[in-house]
Backbone as CSV, one residue per row, in Angstrom:
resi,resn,N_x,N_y,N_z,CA_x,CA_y,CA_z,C_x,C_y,C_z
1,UNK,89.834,120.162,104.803,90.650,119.266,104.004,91.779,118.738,104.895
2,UNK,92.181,117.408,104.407,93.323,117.457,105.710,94.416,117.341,105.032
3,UNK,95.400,117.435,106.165,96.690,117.788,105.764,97.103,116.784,104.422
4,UNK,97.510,115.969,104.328,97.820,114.945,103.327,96.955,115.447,101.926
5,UNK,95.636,115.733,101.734,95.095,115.923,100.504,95.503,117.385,100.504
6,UNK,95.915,118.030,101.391,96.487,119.820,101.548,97.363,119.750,100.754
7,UNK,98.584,118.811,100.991,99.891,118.767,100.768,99.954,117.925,98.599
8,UNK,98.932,117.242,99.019,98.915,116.527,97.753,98.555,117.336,96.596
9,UNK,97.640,117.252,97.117,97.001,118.987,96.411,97.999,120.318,95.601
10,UNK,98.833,120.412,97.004,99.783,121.483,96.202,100.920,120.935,95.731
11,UNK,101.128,120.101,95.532,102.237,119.517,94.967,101.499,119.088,93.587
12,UNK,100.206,118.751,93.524,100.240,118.602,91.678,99.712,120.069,90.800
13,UNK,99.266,120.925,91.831,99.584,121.984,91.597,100.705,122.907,90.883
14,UNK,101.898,122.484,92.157,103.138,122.895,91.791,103.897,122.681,90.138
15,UNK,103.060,120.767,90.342,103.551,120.014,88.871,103.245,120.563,87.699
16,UNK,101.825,120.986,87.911,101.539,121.857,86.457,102.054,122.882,86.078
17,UNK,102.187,123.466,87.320,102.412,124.992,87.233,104.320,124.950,86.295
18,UNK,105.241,124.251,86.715,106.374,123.640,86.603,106.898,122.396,85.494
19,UNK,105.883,121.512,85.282,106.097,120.533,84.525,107.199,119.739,84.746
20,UNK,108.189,119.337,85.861,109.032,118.663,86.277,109.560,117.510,85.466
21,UNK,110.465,117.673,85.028,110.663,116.090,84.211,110.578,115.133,84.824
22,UNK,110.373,113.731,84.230,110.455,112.758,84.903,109.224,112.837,86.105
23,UNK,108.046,113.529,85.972,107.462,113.404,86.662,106.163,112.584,86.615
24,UNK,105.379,111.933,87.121,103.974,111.343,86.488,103.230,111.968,86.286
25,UNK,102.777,112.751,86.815,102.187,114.025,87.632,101.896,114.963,86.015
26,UNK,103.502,115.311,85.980,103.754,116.226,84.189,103.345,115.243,83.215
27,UNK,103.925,114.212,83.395,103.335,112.994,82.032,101.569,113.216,82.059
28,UNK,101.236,113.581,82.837,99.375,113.503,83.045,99.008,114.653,82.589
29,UNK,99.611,115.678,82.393,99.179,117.324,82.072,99.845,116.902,81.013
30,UNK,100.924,117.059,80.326,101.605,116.900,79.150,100.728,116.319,78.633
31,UNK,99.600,114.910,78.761,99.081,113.957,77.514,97.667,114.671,77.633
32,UNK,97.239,115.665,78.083,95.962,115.987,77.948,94.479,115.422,78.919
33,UNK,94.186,116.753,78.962,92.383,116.404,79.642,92.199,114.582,78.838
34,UNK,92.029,114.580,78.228,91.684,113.216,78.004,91.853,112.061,78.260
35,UNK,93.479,111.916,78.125,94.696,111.260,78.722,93.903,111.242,80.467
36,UNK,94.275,112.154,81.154,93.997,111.978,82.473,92.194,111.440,82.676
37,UNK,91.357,111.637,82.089,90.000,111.403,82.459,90.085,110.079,81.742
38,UNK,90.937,109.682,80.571,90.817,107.861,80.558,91.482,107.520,81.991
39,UNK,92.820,107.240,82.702,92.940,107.123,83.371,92.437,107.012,84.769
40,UNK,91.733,108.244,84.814,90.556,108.373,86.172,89.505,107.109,85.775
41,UNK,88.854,106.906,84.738,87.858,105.765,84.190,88.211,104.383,84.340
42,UNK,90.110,104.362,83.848,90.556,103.046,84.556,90.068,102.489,85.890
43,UNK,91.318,103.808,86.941,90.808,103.434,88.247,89.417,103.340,88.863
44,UNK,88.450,104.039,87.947,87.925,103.926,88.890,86.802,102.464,88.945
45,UNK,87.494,101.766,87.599,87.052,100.087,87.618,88.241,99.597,88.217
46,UNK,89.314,99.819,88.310,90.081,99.067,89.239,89.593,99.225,90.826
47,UNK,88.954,100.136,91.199,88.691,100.015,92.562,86.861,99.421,92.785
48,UNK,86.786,98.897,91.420,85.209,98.207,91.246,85.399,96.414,91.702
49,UNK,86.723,96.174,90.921,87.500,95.264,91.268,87.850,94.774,92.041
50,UNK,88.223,95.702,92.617,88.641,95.380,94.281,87.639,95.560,95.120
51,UNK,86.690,95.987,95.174,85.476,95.742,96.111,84.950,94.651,95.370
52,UNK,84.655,94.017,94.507,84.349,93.022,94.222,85.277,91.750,94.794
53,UNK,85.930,91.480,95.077,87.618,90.556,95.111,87.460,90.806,96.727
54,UNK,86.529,91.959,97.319,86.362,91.426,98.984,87.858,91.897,99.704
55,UNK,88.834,92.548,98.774,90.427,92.952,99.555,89.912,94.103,99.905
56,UNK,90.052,94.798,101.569,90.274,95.460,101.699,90.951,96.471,101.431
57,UNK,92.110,95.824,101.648,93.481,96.906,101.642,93.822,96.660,99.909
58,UNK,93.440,95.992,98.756,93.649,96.344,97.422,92.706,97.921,96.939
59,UNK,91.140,97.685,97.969,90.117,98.715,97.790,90.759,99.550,97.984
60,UNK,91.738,99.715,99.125,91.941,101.484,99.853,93.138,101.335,98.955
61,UNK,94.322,100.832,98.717,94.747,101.097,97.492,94.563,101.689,96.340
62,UNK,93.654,100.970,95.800,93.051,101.830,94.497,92.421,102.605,94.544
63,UNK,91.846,102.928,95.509,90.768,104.402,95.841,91.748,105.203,95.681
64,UNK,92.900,105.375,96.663,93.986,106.266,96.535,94.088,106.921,95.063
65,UNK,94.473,105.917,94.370,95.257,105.991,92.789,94.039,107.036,92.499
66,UNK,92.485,106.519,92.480,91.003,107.143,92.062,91.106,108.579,92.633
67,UNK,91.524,108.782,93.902,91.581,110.102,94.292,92.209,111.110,94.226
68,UNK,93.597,110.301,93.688,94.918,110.911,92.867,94.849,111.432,91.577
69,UNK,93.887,110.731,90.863,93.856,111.294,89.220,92.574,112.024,89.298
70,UNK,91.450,111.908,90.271,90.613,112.971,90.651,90.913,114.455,90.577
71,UNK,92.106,114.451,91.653,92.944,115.783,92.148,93.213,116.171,90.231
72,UNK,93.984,115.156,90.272,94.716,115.991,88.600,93.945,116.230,87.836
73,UNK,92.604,115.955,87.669,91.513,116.155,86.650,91.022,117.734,87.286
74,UNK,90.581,117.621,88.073,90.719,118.976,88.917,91.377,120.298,88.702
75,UNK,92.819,119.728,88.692,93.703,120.774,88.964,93.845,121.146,87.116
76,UNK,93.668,120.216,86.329,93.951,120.616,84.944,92.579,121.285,84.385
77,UNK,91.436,121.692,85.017,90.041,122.582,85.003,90.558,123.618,86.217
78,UNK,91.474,123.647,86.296,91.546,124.715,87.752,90.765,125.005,88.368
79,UNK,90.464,124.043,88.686,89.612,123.401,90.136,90.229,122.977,91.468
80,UNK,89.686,122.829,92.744,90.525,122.192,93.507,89.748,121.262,94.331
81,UNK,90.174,120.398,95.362,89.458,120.015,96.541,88.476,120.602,97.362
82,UNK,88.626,121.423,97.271,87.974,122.489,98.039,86.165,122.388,97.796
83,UNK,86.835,122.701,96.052,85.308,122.806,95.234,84.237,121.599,95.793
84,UNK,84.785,120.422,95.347,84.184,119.106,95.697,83.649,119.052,96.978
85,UNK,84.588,119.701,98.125,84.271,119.652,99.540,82.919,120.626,99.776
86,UNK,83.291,122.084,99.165,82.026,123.120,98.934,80.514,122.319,98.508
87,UNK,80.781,121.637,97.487,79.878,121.420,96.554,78.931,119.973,97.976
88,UNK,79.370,119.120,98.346,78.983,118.104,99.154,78.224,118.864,100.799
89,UNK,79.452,120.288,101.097,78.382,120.609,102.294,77.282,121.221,101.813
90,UNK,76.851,121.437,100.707,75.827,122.378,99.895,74.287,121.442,100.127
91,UNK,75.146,120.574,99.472,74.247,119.042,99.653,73.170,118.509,100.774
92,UNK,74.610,118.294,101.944,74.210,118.028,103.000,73.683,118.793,104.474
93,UNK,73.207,120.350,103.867,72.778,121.324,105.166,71.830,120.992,105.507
């Protein structure tokens, strides 16, 4: 995993674990599994969008956001990166 999804990782970790006010992160655990998996469904036509629209840099944009509410869907099944990473070399031996 690399550092950046390491770090990202434990920081929405931290968020749940904590619930921080004012956080987005807590607003996403606070509104529920559901709440966050509509959201993940948004992005992940906003980044349908943007490969359609031919922008690069709107694509890697919104992938981000897609990989961001990924993590939090994740972390609210207490799940992690890891799993996903496990699960893909399983795949590919």
């Amino acid at each position: 995993m690399t550092d950046t999804m390491s770090r990202l990782s434990a920081i929405i970790t931290h968020r749940k674990a904590e619930l921080p006010a004012g956080s987005y992160t807590t607003q996403l655990f606070t509104a529920g599994e559901n709440e966050i998996v509509k959201k993940l469904g948004e992005e992940a036509i906003e980044v349908i969008v943007a490969a359609k629209a031919e922008s690069d840099d709107r694509l890697v944009y919104e992938m981000a956001d897609l990989v961001y509410h990924a993590l939090v869907l994740l972390a609210a099944r207490d799940l992690a990166w890891q799993d996903v990473e496990d699960e893909l070399a399983r795949r590919f031996r």
